[in-house]
C-alpha positions, 0 to 999 in steps of 0.5 A, spaced: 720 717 463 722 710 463 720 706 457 719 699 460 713 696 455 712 696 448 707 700 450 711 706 452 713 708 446 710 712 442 710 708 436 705 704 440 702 710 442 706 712 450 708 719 449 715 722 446 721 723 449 723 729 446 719 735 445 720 736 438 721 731 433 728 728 432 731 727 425 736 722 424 738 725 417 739 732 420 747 733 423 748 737 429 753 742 425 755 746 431 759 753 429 757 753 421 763 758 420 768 754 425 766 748 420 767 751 413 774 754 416 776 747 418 772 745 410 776 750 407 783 748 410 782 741 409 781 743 401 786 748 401 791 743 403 788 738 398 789 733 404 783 729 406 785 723 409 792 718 409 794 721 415 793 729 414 792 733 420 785 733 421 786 725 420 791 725 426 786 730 431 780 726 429 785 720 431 789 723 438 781 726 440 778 719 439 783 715 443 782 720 448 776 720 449 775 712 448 781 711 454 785 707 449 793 708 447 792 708 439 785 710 435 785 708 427 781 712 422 778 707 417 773 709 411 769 703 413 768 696 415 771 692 409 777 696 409 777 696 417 777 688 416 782 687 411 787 691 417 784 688 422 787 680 424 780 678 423 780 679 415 787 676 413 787 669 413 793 665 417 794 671 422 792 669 430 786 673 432 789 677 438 
């Protein structure tokens, strides 16, 4: 059903979308045992991040999937911004 009005929603009373109640905090884990091998290596290796290989598979993947040449893993938005020209002052904005 397409939800046109306030009214369709089912915080205004218009019925669900999903049969069973969505949980924002709940992750979709897929293969646990795929997921804790992964976990495990990535503790074995003792490389989490700074360009370790799940980094880089997390990097390749996503500028696959987004149709881009080059995709940057970052930690969050302040750190993005101060890589990106928008957060060094004096550097065009491309």
């Amino acid at each position: 059903m397409t939800k046109t009005r306030l009214d369709d929603l089912p915080v205004f009373g218009g019925p669900p979308s999903f049969a069973e109640q969505q949980h924002v905090g709940r992750p979709n884990l897929g293969a646990r045992a795929k997921l804790l091998e992964r976990l495990n290596d990535a503790l074995d290796r003792c490389r989490l991040t700074n360009h370790g290989p799940y980094e880089q598979e997390f990097e390749r993947r996503s500028a696959a999937m987004l149709g881009v040449k080059h995709c940057l893993a970052i930690c969050n938005a302040t750190v993005a911004l101060s890589r990106s020209p928008f957060g060094r002052p004096g550097l065009p904005a491309k």
